[in-house]
N, C-alpha and C positions, 0 to 999 in steps of 0.2 A: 171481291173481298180480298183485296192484297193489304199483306202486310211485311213489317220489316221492310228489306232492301227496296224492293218491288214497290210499298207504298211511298218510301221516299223517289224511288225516280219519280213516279207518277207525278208529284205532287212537283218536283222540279220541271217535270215537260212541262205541266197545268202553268204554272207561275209564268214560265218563258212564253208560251203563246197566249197569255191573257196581259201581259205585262204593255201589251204595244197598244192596246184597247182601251187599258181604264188604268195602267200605271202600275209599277210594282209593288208600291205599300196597300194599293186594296188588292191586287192580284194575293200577294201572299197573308193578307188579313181575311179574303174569301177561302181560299184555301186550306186557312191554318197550318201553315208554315213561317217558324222563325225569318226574319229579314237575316240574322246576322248569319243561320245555317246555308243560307242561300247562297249569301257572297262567299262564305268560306268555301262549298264545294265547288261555286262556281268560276273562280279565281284561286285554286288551289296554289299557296308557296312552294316553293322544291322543296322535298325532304334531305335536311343537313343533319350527316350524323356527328355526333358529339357537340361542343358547344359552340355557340353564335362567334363567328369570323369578331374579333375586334376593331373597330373604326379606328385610323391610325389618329391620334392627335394633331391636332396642327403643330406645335410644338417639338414632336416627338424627331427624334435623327434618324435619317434615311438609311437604309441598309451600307449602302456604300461609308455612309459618315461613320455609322458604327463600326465599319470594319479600317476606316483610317482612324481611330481612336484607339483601337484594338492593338494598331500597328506602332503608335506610339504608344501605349504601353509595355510592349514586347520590345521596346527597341533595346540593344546592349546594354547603354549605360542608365538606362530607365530599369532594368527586369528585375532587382533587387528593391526595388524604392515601392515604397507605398503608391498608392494614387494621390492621397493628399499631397504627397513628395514630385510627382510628377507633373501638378494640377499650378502646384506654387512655380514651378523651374520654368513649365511652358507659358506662363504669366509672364512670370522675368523677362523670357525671350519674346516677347511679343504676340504671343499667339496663345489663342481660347478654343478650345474644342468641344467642349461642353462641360456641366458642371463635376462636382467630386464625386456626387450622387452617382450619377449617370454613369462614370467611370467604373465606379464598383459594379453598381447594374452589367455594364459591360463584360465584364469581367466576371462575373456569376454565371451569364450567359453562355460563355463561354468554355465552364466551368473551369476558370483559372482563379478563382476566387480565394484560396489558397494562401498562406503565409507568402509571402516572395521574398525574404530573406533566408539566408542560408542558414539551416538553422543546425548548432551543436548535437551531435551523436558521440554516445557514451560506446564504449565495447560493453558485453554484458560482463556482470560483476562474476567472478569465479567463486564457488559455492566453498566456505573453507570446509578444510577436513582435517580434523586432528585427532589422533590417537594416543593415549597416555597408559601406560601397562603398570607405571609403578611411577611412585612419590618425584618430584622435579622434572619430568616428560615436559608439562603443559601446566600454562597459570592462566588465568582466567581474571579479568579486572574491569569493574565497572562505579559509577558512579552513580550514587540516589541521593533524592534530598529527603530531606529531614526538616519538621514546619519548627521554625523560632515561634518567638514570644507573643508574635504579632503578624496580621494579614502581609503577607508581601514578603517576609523574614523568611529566608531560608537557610538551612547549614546542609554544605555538602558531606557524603563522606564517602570518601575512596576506599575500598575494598577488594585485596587482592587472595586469590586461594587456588589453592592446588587440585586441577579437575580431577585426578585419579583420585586421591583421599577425603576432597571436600573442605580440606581441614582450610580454616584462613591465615593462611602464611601473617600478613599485613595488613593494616590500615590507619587511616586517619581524617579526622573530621575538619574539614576548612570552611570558611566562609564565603568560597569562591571556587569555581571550575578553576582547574587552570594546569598548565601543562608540566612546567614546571617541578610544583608542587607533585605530580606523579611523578615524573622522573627521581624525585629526592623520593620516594616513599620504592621504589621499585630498589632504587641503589643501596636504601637501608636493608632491606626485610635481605639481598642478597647477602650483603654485610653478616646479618645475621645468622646465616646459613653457612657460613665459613665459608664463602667466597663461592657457593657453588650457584650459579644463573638455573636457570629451567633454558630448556632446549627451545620455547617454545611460550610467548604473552601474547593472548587471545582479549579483543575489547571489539567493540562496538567502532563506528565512524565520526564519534563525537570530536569536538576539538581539541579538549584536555588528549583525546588516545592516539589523535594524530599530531600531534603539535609534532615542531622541529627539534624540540629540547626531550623530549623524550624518544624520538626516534634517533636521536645522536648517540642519547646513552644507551641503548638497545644494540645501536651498531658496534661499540667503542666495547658492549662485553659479551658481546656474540651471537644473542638474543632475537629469533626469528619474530616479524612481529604477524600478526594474523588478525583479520580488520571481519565483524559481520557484511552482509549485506545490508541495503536501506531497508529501515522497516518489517525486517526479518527478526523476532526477539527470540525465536529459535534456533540462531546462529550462537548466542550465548547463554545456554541453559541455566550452565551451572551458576551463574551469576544471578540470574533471575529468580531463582529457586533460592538461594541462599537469602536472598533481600527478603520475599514473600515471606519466609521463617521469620524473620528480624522484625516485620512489621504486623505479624498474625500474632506475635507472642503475645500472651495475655497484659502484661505489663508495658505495652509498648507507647509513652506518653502520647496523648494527643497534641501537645507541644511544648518545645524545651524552650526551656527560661531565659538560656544561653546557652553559648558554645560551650563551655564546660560543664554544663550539665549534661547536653548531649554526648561529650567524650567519654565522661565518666557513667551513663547509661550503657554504651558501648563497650567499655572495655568489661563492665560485667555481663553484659551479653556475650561478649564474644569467648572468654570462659565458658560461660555454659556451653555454646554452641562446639567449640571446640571439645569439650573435656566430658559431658554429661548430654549432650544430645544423640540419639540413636537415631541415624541418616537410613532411610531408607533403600538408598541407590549405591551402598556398601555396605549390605547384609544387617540391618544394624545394629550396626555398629559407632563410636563416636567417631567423628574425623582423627580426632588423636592419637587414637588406636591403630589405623588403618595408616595414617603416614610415619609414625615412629614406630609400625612393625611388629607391634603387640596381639592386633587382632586376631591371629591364629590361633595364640594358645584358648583367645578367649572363648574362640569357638570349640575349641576341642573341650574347655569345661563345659559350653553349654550342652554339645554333643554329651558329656557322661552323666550330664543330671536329665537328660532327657533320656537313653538309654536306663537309666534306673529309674525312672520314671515307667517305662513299657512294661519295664520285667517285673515290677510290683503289679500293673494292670493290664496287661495286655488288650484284654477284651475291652479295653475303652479308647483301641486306636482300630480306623481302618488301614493303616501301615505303619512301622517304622519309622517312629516319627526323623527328624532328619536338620540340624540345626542350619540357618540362613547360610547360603554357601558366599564365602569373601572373594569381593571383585577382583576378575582378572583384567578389568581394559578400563577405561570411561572413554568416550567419542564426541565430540561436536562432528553432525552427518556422518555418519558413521557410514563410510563406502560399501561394506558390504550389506549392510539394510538397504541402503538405496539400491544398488545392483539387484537385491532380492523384489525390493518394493515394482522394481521396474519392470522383472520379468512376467510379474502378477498380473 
């Protein structure tokens, strides 16, 4: 009574010593054993681990050819050039070494598969940082469009303002980016300021903020110029913050008819925003207040109707109430938050 292991030998002796008698297809059909079990143990393959060796093609380039193909792709005036580049040049001169295909294949092999031209490095871009404690420190200028009449119509408009107060020194609405045209709107709004520049015109990497015509007149009135990073719209807050207002206002059309409509949308906007909007990000108060040096007194009336406010109820404060305290800095990266943010 064998079973398992035991009953397969058995049954394999049985086979091999009746197989010479009456043959092996009734040896193992007496028996009741598989023919195909038979030849497998009996002709066992070697055990290969992992996958079946590849048959080389007839086709396929001999280790030696692959590594002089190798060698003329590595050679000096080949290292920079494509394969396609080196596949055409050794055509020219007479010789075939195998196709473009095969080449790259080579060359993945090898893992040099890689760009092989030399390719352009930036230095990394320096984080600006600007500090503005009081009114003409730092200006801040950026450009947004504005939808014309029609699909594709756009009006630009330049927008320049003072990070410390918020307030917007300048602007104007064109029908085009253009460099130019900032440089004349930078020259007026100082015009207008009795000749005094800001220490300091912060924009973005656009074309209008870099052009050579604005960067001439920046230099010619002494004017640092201070560029974001790419793709950084946190390098220029204050500008982005100002637009988002401009375009969240209830009344802001969903498109101008023309450029003079859009102007004259603008120039009453930029009233309110100047003269009767209360900014957040200097106590609020209006930009106008805060750069023509009003803001104080205004806080010290809010400060005495809010004290009179306490001393009439006291019991309906849990302290002192305390009116919004007026900005001492504004920052683009503000060095000592990062220094703090870093040691965190």
């Amino acid at each position: 009574h064998l079973t398992g292991a035991g009953y397969q030998s058995w049954q394999a002796q049985t086979v091999t010593e009746l197989r010479e008698h009456i043959g092996l297809v009734r040896a193992c059909k007496l028996v009741g054993r598989p023919r195909a079990t038979h030849h497998r143990q009996a002709n066992p393959k070697p055990r290969i681990l992992g996958p079946w060796p590849k048959a080389q093609h007839p086709a396929e380039l001999t280790v030696a050819e692959r590594a002089q193909v190798l060698e003329v792709l590595n050679r000096l005036d080949y290292a920079n050039l494509s394969p396609t580049q080196v596949y055409v040049r050794e055509l020219d001169e007479g010789r075939y070494w195998c196709s473009e295909r095969t080449m790259y294949r080579v060359l993945a092999e090898a893992k040099m598969g890689g760009e092989r031209r030399r390719q352009a490095t930036h230095p990394p871009r320096k984080i600006p940082e600007l500090m503005a404690t009081k009114p003409l420190d730092a200006w801040s200028w950026d450009i947004t469009k504005m939808r014309g009449p029609a699909k594709g119509i756009w009006y630009h408009a330049y927008v320049v303002l003072d990070i410390f107060s918020r307030y917007v020194v300048g602007w104007r609405i064109e029908r085009i980016e253009d460099g130019q045209l900032a440089a004349d709107l930078v020259q007026e709004i100082v015009a207008d300021t009795g000749g005094h520049p800001p220490g300091y015109l912060h924009a973005d990497g656009g074309a209008a903020m870099t052009s050579k015509a604005l960067a001439s007149m920046l230099v010619d009135m002494d004017i640092t110029r201070s560029h974001s990073r790419p793709h950084t719209s946190n390098d220029n807050p204050f500008s982005e913050a100002q637009f988002k207002t401009m375009k969240y206002i209830s009344d802001y059309p969903e498109r101008f008819a023309s450029v003079n409509e859009a102007r004259a949308w603008m120039e009453g906007f930029m009233a309110y925003y100047n003269h009767e909007h209360r900014h957040s990000g200097i106590g609020y108060h209006t930009p106008a207040s805060v750069h023509y040096g009003t803001a104080g007194a205004v806080r010290e009336q809010r400060q005495i109707t809010l004290d009179r406010a306490y001393l009439a109820h006291p019991e309906r404060f849990s302290r002192r109430p305390s009116a919004p305290p007026l900005p001492l800095k504004a920052a683009i990266n503000d060095p000592a938050k990062r220094a703090a943010l870093s040691v965190h």
